[in-house]
VODOTOR-393540 format. One record per residue: residue number from 1; x, y, z of N, C-alpha, C in turn; residue in one letter. Coordinates in steps of 0.05 Angstrom, whole numbers. Layout:
BEGIN
<r NUM,<X,Y,Z>,<X,Y,Z>,<X,Y,Z>,'A'>
...
END
This chain:
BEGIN
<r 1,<-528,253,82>,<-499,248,84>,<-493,233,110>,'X'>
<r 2,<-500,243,134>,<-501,236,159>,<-518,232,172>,'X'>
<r 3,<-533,205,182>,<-563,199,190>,<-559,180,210>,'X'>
<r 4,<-562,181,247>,<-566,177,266>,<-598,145,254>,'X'>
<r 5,<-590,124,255>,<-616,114,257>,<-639,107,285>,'X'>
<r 6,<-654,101,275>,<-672,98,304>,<-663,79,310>,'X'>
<r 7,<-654,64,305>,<-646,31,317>,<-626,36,336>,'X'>
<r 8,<-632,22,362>,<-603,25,385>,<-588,5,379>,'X'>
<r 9,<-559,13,385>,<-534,-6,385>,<-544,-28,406>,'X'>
<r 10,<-535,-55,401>,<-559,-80,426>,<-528,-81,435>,'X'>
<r 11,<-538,-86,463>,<-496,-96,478>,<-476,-109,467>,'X'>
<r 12,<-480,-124,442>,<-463,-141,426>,<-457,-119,406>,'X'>
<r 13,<-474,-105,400>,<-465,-81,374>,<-439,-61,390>,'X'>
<r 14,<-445,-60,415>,<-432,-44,430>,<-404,-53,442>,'X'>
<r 15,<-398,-78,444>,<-381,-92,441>,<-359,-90,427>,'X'>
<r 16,<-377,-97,407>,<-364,-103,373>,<-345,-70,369>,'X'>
<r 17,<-365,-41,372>,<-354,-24,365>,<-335,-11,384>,'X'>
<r 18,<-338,-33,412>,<-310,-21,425>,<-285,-42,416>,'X'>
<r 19,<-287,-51,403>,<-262,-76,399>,<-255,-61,375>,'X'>
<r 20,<-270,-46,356>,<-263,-29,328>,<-249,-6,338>,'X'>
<r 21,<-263,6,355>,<-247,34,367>,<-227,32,379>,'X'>
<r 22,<-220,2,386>,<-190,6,408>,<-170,-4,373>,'X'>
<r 23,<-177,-20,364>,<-163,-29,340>,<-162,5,324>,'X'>
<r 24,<-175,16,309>,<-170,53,297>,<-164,71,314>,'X'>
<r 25,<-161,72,329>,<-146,95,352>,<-127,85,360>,'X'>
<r 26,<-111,63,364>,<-90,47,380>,<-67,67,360>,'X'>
<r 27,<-67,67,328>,<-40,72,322>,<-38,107,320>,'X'>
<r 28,<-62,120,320>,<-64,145,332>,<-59,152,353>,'X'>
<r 29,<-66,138,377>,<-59,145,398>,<-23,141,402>,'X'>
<r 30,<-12,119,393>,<16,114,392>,<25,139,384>,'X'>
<r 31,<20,149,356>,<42,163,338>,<28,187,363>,'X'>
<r 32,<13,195,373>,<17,220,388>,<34,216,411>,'X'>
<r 33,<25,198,428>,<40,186,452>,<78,188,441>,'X'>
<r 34,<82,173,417>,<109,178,415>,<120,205,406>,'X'>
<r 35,<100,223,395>,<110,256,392>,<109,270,421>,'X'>
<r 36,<102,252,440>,<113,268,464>,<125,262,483>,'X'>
<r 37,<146,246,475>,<164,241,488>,<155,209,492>,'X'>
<r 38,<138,194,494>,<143,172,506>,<160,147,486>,'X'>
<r 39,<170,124,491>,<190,99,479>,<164,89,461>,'X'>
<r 40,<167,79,442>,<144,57,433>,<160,32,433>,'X'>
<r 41,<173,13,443>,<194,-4,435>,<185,-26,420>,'X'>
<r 42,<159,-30,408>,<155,-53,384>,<148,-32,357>,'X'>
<r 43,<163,-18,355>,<159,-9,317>,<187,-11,306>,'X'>
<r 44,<178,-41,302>,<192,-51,284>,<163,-68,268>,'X'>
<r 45,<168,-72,240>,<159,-93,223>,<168,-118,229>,'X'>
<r 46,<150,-137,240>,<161,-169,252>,<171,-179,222>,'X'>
<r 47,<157,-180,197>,<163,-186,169>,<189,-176,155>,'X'>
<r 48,<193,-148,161>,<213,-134,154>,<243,-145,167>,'X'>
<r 49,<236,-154,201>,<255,-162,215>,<275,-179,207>,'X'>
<r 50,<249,-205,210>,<250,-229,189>,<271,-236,172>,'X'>
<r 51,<254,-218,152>,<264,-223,128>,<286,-200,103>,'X'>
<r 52,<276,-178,128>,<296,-150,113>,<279,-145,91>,'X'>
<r 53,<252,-145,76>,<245,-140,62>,<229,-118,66>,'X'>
<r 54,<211,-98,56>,<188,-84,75>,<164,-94,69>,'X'>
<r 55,<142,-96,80>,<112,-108,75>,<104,-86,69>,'X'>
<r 56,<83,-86,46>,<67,-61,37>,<64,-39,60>,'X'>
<r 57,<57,-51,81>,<54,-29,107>,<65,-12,127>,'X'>
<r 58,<105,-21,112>,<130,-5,130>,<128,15,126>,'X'>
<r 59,<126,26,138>,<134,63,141>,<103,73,152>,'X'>
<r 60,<85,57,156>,<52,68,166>,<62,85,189>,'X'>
<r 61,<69,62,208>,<77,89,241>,<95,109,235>,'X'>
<r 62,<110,106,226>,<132,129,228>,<114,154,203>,'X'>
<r 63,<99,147,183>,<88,160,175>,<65,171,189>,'X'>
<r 64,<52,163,214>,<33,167,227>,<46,188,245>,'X'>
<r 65,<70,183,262>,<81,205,274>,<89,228,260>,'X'>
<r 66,<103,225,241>,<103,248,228>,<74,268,219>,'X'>
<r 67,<60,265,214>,<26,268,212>,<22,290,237>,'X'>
<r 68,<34,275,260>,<24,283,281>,<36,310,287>,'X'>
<r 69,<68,303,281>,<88,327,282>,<76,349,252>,'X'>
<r 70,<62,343,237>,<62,363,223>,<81,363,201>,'X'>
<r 71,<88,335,193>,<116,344,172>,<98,318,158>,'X'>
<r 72,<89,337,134>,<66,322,113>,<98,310,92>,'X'>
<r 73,<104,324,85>,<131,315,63>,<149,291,77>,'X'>
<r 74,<151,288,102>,<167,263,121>,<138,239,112>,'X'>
<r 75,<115,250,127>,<96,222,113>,<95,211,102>,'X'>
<r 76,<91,228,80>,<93,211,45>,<113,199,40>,'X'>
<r 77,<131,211,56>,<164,191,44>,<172,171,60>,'X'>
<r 78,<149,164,85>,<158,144,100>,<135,125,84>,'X'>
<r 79,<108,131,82>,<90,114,63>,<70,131,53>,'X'>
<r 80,<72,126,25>,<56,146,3>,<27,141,13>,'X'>
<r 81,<13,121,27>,<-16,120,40>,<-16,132,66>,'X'>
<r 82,<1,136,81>,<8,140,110>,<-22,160,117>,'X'>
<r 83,<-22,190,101>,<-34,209,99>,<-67,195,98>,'X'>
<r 84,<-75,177,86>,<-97,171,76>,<-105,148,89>,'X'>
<r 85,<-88,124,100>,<-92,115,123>,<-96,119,145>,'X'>
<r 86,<-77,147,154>,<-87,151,181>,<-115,173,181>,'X'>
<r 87,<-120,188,155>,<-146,202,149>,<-164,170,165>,'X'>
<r 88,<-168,153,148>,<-186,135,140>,<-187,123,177>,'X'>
<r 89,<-168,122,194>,<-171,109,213>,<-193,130,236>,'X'>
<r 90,<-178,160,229>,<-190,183,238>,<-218,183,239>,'X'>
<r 91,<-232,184,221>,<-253,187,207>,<-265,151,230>,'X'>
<r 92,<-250,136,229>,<-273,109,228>,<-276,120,268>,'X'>
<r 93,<-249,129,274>,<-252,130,310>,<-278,158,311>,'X'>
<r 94,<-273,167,298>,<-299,195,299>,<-320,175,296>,'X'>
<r 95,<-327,166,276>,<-353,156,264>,<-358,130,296>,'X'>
<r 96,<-338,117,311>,<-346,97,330>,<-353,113,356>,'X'>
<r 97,<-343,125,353>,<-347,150,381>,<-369,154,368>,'X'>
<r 98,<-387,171,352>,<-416,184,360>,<-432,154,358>,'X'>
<r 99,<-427,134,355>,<-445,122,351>,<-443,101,375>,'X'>
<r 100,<-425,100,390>,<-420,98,425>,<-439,107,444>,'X'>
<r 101,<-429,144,442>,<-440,160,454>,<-469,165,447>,'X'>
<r 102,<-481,158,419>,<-506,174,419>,<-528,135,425>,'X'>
<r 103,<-511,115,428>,<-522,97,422>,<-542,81,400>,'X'>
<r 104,<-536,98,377>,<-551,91,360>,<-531,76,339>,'X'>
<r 105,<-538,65,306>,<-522,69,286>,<-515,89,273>,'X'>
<r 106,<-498,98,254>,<-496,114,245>,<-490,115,219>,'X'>
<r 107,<-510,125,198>,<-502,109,171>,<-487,132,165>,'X'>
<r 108,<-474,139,139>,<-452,154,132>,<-444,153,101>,'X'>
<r 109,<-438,169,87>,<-438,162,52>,<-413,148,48>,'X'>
<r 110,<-394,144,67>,<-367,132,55>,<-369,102,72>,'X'>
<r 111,<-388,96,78>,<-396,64,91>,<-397,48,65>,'X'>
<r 112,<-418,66,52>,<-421,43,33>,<-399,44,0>,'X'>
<r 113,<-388,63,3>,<-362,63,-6>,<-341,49,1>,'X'>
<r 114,<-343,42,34>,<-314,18,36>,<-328,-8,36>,'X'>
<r 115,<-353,-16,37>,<-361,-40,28>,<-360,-36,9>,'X'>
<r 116,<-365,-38,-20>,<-361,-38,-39>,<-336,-50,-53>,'X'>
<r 117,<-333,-76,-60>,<-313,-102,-64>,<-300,-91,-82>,'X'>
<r 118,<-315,-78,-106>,<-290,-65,-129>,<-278,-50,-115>,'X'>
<r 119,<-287,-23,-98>,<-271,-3,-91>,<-250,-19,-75>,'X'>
<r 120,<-248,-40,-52>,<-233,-42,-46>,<-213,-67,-58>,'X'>
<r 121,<-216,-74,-74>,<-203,-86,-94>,<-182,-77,-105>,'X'>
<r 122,<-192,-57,-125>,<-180,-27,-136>,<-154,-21,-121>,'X'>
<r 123,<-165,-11,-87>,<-150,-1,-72>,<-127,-26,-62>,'X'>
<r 124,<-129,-49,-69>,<-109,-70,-54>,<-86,-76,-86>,'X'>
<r 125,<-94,-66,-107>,<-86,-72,-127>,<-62,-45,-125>,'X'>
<r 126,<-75,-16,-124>,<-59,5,-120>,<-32,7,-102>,'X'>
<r 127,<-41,-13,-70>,<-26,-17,-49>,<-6,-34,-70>,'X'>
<r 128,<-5,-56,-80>,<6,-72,-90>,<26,-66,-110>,'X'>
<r 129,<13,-45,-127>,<29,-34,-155>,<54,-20,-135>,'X'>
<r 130,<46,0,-117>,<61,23,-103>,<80,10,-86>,'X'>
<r 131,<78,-29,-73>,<98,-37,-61>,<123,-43,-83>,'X'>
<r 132,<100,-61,-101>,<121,-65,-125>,<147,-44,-135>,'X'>
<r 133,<130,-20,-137>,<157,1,-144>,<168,1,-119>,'X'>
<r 134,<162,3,-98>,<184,10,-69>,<213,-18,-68>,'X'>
<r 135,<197,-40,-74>,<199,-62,-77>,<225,-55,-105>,'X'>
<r 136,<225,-60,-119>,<249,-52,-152>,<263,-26,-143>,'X'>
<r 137,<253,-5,-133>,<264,17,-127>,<291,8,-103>,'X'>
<r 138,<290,-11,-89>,<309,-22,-77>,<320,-43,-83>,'X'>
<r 139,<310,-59,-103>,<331,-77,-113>,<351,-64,-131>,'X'>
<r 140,<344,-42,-138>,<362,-28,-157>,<389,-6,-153>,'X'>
<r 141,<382,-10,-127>,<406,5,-108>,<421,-16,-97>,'X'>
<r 142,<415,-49,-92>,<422,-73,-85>,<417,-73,-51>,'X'>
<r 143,<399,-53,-41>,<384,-47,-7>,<368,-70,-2>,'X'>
<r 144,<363,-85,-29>,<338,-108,-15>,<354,-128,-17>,'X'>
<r 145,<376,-144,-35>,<390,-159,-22>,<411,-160,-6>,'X'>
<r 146,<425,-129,-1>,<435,-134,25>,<413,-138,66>,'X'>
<r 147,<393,-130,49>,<380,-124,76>,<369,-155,80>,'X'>
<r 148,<356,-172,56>,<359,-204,58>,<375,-217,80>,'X'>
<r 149,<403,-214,67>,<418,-230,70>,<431,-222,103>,'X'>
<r 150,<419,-200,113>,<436,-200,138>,<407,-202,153>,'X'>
<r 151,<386,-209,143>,<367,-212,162>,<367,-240,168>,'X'>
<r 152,<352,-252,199>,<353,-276,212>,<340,-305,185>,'X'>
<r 153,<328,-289,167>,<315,-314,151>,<336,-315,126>,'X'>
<r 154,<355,-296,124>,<379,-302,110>,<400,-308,118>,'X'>
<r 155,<402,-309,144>,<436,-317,154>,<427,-339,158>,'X'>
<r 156,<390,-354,162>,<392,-381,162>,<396,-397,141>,'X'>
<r 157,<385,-389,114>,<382,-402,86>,<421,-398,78>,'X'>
<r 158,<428,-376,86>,<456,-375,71>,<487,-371,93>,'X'>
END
């Protein structure tokens, strides 16, 4: 399941997996940092800003803080992956840490599960279906063209 290989991380492997660990811990470390008190002042969606629309990935932070606070029902309702994204980021900063600290690789049974092109295929198709409803679920209340039209890429077009 879990197998330390003999091979050492070479200084470029070590590199590489500190540029991965600051990228999967950055939005963990935020959503805790902002459950205790501190400002985050860029969560906002630059796309969302834009254009007033949401990108498949609005509601990740605020679903990440909530996670952190313990309010699983606020997650899901800020983004139905929130829970499973920030699992998946969890999991990759654990898996970069022992393999930091012990200097070796570290193979693992869900490695070759996220390489795996169908699985993540699958998974970009799912993201897609689930914007789509978020996506109609607000044109149907008329939230996505008022939010258009008063955003900066609609007060320029109209």
């Amino acid at each position: 399941m879990f197998e330390l290989s003999d091979r050492l991380l070479s200084a470029r492997d070590r590199r590489v997996n500190f540029v991965k660990l600051t990228i999967f811990s950055s939005p963990l470390l935020v959503a805790l940092f902002y459950n205790h008190g501190q400002q985050v002042p860029f969560l906002v969606c630059p796309f969302k800003y834009l254009t007033g629309i949401p990108c498949p990935g609005c509601g990740l932070t605020r679903s990440f803080i909530a996670i952190v606070r313990g309010d699983w029902s606020q997650a899901i309702a800020q983004n139905l992956f929130g829970p499973v994204v920030f699992a998946c980021f969890a999991i990759a900063t654990i898996h970069l840490v022992i393999e930091l600290v012990k200097k070796r690789h570290l193979s693992a049974f869900y490695v070759k599960i996220i390489a795996d092109q169908k699985i993540q295929l699958l998974c970009l198709f799912i993201v897609l279906i689930y914007h789509g409803y978020r996506l109609y679920d607000l044109s149907k209340s008329g939230e996505l063209s008022a939010a258009f039209f008063k955003s900066p890429l609609g007060n320029l077009l109209f």
